[in-house]
PDB file of N, CA, C and O in Angstrom:
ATOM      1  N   UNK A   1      41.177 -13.180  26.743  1.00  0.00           N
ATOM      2  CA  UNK A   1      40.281 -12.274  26.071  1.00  0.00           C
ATOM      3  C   UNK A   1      38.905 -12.258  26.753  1.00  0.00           C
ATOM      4  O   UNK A   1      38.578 -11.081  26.904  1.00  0.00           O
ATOM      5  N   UNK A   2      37.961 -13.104  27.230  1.00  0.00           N
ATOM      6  CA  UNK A   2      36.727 -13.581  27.977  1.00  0.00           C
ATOM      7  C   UNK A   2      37.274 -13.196  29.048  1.00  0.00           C
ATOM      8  O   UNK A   2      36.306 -13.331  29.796  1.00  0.00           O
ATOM      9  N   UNK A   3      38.272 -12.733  29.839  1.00  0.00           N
ATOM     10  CA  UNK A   3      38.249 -12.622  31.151  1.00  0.00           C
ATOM     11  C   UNK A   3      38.168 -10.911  30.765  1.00  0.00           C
ATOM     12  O   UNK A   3      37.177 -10.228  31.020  1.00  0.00           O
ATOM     13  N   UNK A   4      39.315 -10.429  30.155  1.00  0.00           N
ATOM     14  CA  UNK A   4      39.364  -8.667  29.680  1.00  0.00           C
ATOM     15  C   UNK A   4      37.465  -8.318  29.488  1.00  0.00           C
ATOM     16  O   UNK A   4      36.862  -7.519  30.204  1.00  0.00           O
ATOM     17  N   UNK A   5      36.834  -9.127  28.380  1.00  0.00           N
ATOM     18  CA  UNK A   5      35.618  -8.794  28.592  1.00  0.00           C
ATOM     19  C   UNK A   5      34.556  -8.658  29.527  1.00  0.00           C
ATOM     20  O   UNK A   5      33.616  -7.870  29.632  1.00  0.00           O
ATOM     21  N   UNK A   6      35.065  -9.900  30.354  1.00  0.00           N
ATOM     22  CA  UNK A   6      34.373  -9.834  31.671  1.00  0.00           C
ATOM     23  C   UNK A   6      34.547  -9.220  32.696  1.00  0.00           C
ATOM     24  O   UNK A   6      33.920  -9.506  33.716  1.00  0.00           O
ATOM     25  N   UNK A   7      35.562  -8.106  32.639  1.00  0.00           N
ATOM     26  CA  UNK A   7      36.109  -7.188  33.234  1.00  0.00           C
ATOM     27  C   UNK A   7      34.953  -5.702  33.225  1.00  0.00           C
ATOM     28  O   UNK A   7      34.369  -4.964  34.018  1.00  0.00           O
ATOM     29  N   UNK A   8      35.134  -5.911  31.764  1.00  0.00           N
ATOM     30  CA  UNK A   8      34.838  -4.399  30.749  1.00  0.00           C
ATOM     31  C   UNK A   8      33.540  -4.132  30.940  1.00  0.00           C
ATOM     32  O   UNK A   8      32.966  -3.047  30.847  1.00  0.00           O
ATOM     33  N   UNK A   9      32.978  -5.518  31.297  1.00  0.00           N
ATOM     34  CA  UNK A   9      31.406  -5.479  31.264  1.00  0.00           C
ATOM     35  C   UNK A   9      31.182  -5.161  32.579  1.00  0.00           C
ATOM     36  O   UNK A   9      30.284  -4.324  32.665  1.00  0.00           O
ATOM     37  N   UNK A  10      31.657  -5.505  33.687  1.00  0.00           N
ATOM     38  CA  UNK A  10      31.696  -5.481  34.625  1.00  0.00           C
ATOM     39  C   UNK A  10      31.915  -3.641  35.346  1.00  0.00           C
ATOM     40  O   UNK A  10      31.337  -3.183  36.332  1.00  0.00           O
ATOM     41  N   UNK A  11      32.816  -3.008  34.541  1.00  0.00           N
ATOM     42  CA  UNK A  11      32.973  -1.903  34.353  1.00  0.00           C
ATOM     43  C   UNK A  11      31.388  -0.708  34.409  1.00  0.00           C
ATOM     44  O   UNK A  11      30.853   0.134  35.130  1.00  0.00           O
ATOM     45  N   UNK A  12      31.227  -1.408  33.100  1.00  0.00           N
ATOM     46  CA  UNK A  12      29.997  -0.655  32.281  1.00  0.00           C
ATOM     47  C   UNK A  12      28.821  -0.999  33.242  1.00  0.00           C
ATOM     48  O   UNK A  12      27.752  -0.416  33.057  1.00  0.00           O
ATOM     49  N   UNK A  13      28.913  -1.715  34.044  1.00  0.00           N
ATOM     50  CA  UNK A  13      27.072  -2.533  35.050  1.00  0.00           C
ATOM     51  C   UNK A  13      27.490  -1.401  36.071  1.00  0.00           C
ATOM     52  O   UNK A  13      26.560  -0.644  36.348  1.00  0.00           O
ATOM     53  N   UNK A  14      28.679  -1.133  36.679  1.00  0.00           N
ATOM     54  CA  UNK A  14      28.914  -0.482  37.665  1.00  0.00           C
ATOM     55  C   UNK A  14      29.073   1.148  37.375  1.00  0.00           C
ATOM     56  O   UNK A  14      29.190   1.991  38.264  1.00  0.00           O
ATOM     57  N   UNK A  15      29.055   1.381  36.140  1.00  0.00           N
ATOM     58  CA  UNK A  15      28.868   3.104  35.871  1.00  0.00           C
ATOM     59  C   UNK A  15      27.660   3.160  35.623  1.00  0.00           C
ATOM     60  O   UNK A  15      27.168   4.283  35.514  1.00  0.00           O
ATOM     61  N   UNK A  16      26.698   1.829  35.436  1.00  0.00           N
ATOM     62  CA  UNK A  16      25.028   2.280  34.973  1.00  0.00           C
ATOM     63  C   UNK A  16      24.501   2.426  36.286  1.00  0.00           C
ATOM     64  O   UNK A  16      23.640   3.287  36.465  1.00  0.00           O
ATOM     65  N   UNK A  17      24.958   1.584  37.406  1.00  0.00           N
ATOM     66  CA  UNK A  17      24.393   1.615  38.687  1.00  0.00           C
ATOM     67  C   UNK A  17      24.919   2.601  39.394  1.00  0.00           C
ATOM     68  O   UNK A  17      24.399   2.818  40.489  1.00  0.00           O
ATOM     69  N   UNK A  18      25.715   3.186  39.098  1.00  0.00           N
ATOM     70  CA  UNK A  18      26.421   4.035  40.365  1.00  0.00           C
ATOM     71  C   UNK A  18      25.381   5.563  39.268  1.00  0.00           C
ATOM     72  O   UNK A  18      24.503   6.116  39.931  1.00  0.00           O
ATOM     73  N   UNK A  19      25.528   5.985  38.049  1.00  0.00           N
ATOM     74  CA  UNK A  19      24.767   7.012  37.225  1.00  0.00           C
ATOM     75  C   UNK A  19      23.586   6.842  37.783  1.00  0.00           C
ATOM     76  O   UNK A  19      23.236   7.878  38.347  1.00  0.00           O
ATOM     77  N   UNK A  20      22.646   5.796  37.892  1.00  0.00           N
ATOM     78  CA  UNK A  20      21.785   6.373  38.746  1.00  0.00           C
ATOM     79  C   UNK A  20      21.233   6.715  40.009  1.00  0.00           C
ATOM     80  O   UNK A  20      20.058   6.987  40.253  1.00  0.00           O
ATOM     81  N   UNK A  21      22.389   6.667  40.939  1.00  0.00           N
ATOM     82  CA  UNK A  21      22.361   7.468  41.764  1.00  0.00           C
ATOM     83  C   UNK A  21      22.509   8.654  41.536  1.00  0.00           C
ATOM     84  O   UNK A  21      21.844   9.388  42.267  1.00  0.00           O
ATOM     85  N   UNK A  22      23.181   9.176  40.734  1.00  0.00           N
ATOM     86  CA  UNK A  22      23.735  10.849  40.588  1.00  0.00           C
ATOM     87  C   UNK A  22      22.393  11.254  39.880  1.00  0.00           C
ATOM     88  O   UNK A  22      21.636  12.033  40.459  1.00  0.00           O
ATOM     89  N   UNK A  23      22.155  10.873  38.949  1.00  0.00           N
ATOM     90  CA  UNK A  23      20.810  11.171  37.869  1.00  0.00           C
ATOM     91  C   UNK A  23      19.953  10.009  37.601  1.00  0.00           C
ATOM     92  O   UNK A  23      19.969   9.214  36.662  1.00  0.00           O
ATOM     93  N   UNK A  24      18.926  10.119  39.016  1.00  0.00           N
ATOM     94  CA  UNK A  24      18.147   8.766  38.505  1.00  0.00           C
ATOM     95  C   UNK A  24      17.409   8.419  37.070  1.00  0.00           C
ATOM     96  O   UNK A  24      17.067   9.363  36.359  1.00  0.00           O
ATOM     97  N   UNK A  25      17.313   7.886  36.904  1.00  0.00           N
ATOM     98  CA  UNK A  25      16.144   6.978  35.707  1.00  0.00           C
ATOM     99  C   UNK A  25      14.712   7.320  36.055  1.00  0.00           C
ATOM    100  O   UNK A  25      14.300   7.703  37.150  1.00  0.00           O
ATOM    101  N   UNK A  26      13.941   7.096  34.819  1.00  0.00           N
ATOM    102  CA  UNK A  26      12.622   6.925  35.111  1.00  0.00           C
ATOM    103  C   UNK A  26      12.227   6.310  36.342  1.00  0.00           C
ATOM    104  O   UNK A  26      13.031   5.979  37.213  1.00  0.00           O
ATOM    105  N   UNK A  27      10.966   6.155  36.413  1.00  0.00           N
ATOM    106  CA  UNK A  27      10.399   5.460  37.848  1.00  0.00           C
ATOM    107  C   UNK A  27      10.882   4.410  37.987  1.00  0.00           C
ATOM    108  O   UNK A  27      11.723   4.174  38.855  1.00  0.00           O
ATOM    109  N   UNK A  28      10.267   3.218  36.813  1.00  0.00           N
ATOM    110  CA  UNK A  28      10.363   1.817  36.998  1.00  0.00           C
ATOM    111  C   UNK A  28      12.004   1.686  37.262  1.00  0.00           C
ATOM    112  O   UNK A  28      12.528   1.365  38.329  1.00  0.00           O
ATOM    113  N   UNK A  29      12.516   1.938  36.314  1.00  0.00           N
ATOM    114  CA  UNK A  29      14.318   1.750  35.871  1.00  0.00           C
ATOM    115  C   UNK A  29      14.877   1.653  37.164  1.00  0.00           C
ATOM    116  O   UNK A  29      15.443   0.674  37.649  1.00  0.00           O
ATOM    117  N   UNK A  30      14.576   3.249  37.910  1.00  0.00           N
ATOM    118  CA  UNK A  30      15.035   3.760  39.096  1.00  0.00           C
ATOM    119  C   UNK A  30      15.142   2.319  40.157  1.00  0.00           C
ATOM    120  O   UNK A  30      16.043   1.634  40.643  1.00  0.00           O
ATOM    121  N   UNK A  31      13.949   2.343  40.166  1.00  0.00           N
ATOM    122  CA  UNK A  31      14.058   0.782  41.635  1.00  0.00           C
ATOM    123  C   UNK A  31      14.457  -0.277  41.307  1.00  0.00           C
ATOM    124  O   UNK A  31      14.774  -1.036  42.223  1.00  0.00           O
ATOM    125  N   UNK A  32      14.564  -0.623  40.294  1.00  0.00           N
ATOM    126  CA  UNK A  32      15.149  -2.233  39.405  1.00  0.00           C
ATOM    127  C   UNK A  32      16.694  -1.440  39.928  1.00  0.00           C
ATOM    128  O   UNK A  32      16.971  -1.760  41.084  1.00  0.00           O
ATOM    129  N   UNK A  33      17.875  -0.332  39.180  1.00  0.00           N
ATOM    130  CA  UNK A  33      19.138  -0.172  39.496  1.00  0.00           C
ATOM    131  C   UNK A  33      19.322   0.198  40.946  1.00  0.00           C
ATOM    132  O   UNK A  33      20.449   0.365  41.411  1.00  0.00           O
ATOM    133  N   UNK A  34      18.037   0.349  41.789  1.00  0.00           N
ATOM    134  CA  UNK A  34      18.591   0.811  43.220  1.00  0.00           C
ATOM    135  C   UNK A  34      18.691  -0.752  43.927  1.00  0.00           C
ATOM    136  O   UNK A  34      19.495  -1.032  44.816  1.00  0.00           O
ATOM    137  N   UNK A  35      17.755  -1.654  43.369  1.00  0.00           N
ATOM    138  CA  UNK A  35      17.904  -3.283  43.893  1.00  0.00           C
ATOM    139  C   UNK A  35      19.107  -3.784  43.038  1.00  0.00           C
ATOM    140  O   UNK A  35      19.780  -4.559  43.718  1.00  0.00           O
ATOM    141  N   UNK A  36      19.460  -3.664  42.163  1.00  0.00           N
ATOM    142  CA  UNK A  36      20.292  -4.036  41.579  1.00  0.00           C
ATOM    143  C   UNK A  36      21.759  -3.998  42.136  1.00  0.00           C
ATOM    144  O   UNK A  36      22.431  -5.023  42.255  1.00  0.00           O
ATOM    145  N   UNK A  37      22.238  -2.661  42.492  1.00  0.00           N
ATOM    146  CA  UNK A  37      23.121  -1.949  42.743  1.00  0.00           C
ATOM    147  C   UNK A  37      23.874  -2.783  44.452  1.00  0.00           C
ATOM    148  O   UNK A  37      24.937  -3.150  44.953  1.00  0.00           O
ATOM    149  N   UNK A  38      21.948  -2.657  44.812  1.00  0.00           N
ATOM    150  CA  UNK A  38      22.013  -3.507  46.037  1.00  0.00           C
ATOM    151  C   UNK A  38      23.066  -4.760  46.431  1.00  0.00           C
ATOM    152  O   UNK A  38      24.075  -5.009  47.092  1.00  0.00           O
ATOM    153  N   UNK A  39      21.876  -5.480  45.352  1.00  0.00           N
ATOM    154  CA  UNK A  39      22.735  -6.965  45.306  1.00  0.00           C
ATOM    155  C   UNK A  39      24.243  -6.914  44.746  1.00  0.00           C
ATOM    156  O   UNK A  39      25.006  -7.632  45.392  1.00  0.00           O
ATOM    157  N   UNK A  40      24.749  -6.310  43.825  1.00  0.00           N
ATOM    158  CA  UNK A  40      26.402  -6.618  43.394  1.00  0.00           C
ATOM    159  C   UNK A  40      26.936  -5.516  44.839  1.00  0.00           C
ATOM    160  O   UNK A  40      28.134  -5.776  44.951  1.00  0.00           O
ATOM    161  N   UNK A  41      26.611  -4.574  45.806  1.00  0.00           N
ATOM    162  CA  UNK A  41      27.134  -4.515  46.594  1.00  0.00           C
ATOM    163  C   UNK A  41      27.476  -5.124  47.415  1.00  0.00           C
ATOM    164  O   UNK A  41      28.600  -5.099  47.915  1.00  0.00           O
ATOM    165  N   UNK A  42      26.265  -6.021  47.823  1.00  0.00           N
ATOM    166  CA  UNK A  42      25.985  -6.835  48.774  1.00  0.00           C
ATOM    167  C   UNK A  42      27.197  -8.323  48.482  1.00  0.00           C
ATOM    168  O   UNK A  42      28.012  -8.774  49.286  1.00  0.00           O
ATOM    169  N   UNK A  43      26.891  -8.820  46.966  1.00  0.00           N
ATOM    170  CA  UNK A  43      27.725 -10.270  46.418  1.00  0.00           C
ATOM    171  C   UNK A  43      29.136  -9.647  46.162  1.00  0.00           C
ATOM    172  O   UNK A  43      30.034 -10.432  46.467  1.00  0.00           O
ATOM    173  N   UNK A  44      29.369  -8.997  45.904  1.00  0.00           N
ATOM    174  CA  UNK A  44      30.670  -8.448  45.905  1.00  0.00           C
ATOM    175  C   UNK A  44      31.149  -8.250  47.284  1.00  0.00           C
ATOM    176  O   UNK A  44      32.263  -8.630  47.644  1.00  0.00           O
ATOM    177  N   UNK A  45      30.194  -7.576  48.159  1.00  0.00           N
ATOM    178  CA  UNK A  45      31.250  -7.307  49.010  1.00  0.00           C
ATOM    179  C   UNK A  45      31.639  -8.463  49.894  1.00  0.00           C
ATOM    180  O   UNK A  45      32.708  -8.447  50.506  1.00  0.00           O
ATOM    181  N   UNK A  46      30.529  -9.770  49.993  1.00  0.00           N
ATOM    182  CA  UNK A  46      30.733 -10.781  50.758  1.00  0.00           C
ATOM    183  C   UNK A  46      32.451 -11.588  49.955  1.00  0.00           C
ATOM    184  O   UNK A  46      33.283 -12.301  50.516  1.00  0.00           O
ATOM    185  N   UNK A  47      32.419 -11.106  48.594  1.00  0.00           N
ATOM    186  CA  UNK A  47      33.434 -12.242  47.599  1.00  0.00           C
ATOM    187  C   UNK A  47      34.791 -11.205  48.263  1.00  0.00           C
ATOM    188  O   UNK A  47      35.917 -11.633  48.517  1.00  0.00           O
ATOM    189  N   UNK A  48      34.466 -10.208  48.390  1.00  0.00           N
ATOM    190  CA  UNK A  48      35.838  -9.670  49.083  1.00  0.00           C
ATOM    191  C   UNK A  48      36.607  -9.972  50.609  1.00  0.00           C
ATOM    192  O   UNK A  48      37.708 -10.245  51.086  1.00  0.00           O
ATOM    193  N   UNK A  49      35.069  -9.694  51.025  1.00  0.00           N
ATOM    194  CA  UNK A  49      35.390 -10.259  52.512  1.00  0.00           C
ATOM    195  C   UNK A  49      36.174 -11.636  52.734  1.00  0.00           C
ATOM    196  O   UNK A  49      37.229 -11.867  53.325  1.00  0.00           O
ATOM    197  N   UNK A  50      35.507 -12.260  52.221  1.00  0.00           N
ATOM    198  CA  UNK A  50      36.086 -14.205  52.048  1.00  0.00           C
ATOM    199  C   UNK A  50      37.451 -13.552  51.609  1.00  0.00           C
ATOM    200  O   UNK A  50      38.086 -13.262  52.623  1.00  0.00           O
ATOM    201  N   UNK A  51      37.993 -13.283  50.682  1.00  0.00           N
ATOM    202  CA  UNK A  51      39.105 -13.129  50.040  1.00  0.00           C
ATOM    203  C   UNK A  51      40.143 -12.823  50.986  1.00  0.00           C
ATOM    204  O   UNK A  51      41.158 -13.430  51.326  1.00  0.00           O
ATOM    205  N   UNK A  52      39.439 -11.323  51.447  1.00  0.00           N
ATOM    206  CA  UNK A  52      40.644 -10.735  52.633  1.00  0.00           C
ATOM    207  C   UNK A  52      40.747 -11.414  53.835  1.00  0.00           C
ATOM    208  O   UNK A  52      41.639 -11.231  54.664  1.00  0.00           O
ATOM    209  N   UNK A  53      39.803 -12.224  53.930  1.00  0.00           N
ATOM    210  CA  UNK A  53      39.988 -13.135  55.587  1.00  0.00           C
ATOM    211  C   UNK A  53      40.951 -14.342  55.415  1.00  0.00           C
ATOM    212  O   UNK A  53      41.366 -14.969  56.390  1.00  0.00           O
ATOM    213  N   UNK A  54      41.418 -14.756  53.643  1.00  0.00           N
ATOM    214  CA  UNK A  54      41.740 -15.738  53.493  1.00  0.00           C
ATOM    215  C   UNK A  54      43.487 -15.672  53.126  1.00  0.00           C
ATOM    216  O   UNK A  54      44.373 -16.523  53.204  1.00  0.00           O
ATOM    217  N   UNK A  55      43.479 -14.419  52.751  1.00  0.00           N
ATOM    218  CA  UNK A  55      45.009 -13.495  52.787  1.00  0.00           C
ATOM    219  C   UNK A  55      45.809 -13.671  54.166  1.00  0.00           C
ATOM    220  O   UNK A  55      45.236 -13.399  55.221  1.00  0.00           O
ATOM    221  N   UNK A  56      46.891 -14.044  54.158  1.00  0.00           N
ATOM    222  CA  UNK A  56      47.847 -13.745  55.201  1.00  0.00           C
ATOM    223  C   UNK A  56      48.548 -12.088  54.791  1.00  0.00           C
ATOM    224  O   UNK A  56      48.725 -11.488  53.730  1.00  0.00           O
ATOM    225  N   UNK A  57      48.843 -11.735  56.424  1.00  0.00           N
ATOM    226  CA  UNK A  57      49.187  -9.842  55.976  1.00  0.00           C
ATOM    227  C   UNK A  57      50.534 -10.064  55.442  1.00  0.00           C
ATOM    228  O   UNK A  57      50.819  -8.903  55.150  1.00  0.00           O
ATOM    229  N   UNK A  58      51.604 -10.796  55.101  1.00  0.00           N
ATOM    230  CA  UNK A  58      52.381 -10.386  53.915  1.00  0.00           C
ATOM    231  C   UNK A  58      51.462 -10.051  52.569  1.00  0.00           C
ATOM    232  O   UNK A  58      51.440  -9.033  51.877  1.00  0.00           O
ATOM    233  N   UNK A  59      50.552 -11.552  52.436  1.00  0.00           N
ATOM    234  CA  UNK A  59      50.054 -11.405  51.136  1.00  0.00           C
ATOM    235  C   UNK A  59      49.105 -10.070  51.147  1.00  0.00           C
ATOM    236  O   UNK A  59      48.843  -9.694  50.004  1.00  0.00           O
ATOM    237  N   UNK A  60      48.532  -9.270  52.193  1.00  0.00           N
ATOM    238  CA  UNK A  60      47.749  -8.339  51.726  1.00  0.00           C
ATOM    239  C   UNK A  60      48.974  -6.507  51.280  1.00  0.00           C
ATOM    240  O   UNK A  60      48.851  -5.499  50.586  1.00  0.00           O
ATOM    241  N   UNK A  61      50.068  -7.143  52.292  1.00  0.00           N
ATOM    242  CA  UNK A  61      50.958  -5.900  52.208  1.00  0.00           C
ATOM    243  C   UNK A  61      51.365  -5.620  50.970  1.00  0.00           C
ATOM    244  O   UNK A  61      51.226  -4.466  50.565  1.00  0.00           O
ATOM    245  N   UNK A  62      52.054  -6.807  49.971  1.00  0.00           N
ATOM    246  CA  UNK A  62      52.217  -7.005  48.916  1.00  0.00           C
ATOM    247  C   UNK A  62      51.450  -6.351  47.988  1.00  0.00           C
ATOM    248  O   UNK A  62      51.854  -5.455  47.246  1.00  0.00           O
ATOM    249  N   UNK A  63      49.934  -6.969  48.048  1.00  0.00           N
ATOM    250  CA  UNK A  63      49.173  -6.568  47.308  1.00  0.00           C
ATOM    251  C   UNK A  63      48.106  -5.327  47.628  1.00  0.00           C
ATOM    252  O   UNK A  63      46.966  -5.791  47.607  1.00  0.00           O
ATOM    253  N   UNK A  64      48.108  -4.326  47.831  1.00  0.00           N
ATOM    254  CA  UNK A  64      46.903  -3.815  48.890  1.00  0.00           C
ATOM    255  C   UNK A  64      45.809  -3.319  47.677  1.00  0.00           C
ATOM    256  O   UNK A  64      45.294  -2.232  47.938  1.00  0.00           O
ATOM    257  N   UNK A  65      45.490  -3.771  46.743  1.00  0.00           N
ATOM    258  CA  UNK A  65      44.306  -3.454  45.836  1.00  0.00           C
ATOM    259  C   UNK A  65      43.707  -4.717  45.358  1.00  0.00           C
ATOM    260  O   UNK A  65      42.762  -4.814  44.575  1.00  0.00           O
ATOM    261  N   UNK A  66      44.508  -5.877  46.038  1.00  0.00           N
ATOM    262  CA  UNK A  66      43.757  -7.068  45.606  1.00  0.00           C
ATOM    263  C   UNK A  66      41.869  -7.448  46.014  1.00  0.00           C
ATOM    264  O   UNK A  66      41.025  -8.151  45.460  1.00  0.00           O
ATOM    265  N   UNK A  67      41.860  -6.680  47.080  1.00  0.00           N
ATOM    266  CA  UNK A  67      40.784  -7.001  47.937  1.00  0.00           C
ATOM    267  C   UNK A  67      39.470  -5.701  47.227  1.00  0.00           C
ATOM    268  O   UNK A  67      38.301  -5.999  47.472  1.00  0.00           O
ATOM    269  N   UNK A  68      39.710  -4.339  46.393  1.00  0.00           N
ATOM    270  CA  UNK A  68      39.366  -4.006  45.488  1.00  0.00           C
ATOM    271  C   UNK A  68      39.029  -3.872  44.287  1.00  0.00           C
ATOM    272  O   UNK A  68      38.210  -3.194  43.666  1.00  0.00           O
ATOM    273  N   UNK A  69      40.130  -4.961  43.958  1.00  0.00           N
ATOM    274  CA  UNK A  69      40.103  -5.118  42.716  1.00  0.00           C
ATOM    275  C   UNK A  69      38.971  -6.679  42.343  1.00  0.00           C
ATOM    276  O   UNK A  69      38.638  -7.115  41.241  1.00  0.00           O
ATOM    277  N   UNK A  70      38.606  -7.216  43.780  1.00  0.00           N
ATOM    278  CA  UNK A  70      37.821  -8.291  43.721  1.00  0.00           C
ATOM    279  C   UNK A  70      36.351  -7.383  44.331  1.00  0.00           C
ATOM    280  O   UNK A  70      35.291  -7.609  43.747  1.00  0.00           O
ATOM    281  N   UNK A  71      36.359  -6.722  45.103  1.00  0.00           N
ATOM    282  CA  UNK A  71      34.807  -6.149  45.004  1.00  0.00           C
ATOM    283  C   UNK A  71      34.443  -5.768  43.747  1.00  0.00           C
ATOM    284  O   UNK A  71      33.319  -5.891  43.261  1.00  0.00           O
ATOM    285  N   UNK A  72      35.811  -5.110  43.015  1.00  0.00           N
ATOM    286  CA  UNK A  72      34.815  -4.391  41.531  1.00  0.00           C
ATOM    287  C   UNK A  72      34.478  -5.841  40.218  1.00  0.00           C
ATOM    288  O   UNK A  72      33.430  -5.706  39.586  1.00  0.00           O
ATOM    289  N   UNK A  73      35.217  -6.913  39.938  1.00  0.00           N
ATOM    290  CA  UNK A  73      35.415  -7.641  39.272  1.00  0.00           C
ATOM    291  C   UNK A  73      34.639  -8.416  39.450  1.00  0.00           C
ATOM    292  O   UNK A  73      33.569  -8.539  38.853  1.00  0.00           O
ATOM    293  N   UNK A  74      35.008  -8.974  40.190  1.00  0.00           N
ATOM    294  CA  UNK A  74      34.403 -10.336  41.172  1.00  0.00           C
ATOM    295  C   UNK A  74      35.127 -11.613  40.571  1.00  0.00           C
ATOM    296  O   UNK A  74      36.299 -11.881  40.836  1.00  0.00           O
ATOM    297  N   UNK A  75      34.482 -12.227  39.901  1.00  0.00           N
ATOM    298  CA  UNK A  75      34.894 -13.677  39.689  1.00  0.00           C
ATOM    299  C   UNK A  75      35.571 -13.372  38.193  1.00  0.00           C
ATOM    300  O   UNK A  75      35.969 -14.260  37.440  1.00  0.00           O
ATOM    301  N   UNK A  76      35.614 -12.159  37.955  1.00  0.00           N
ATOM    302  CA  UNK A  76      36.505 -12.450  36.766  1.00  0.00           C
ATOM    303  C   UNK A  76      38.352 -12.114  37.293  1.00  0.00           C
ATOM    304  O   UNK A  76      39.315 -12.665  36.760  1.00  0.00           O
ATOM    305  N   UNK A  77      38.425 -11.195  38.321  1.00  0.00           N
ATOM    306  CA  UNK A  77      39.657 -11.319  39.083  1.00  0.00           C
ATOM    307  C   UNK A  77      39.823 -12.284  39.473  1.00  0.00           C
ATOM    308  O   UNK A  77      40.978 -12.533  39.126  1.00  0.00           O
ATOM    309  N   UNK A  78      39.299 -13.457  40.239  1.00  0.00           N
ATOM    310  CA  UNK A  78      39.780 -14.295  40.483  1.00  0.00           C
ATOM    311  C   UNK A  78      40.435 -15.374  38.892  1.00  0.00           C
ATOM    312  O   UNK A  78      41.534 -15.920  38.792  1.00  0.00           O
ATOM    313  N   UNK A  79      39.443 -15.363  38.002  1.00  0.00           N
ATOM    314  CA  UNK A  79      39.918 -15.833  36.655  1.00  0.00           C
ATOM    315  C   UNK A  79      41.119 -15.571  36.192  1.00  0.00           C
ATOM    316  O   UNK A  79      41.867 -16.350  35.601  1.00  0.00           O
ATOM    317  N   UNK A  80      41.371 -14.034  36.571  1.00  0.00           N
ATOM    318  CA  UNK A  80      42.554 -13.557  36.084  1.00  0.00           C
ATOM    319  C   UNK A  80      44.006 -14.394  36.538  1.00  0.00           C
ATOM    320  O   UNK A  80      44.817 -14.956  35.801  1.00  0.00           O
ATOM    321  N   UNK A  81      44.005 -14.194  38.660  1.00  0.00           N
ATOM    322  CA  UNK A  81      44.826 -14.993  39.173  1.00  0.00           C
ATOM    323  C   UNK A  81      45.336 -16.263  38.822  1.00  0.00           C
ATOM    324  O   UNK A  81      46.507 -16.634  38.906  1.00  0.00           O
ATOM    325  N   UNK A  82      43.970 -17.141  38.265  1.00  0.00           N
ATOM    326  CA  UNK A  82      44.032 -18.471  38.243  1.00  0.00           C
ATOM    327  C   UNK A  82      44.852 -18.544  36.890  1.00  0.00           C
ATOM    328  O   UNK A  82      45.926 -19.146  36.874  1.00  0.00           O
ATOM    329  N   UNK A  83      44.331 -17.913  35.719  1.00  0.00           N
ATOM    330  CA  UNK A  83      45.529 -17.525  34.579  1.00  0.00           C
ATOM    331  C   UNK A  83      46.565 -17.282  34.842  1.00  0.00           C
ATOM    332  O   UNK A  83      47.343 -18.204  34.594  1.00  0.00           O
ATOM    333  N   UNK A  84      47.081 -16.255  35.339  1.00  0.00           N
ATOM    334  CA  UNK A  84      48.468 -16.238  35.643  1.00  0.00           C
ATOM    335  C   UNK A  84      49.172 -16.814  36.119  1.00  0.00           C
ATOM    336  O   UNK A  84      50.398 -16.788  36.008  1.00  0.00           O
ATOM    337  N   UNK A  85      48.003 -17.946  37.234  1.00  0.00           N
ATOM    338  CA  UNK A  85      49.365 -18.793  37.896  1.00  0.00           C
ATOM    339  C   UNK A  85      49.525 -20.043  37.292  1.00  0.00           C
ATOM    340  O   UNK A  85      50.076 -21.015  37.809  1.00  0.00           O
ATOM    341  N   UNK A  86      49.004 -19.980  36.133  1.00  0.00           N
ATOM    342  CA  UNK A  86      49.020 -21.308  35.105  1.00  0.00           C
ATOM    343  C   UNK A  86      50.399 -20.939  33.969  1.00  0.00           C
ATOM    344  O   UNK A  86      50.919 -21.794  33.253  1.00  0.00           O
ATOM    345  N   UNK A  87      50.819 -19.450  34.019  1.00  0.00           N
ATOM    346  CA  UNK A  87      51.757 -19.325  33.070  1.00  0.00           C
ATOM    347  C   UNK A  87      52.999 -19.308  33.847  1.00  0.00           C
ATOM    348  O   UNK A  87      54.084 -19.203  33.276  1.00  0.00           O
TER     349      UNK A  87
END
């Protein structure tokens, strides 16, 4: 349930940051979500990179949205994995 949420939320940070690009915000707002946006591009995309360098290409053929599905999530995809491979 804490991981689904940490998903959902994760969801909602990334339609507030990506909305203001299309229709910025006030002044202040504007540069706080354009730094913002920055950094989870930036930490995300490094948590993907690691990920896909750490994949062998069966495991990426298999999966080919794993390495997406960890830029958008981040550490709650990995939560997810670690759940499942506990059941």
């Amino acid at each position: 349930m804490f991981i689904l949420l940490g998903k959902i939320l994760y969801l909602f940070i990334w339609l507030f940051l990506v909305f203001n690009l299309i229709v910025p915000y006030p002044k202040p707002a504007n540069i706080v979500a354009y730094i913002a946006l920055a950094a989870f591009v930036i930490i995300h995309g490094l948590q993907a990179w690691l990920l896909s360098s750490t994949l062998s290409s069966q495991e990426k053929q298999q999966d080919r949205f794993k390495t997406l599905r960890m830029f958008i999530f981040g550490v709650f995809e990995v939560l997810s994995w670690k759940k499942n491979n506990k059941l």
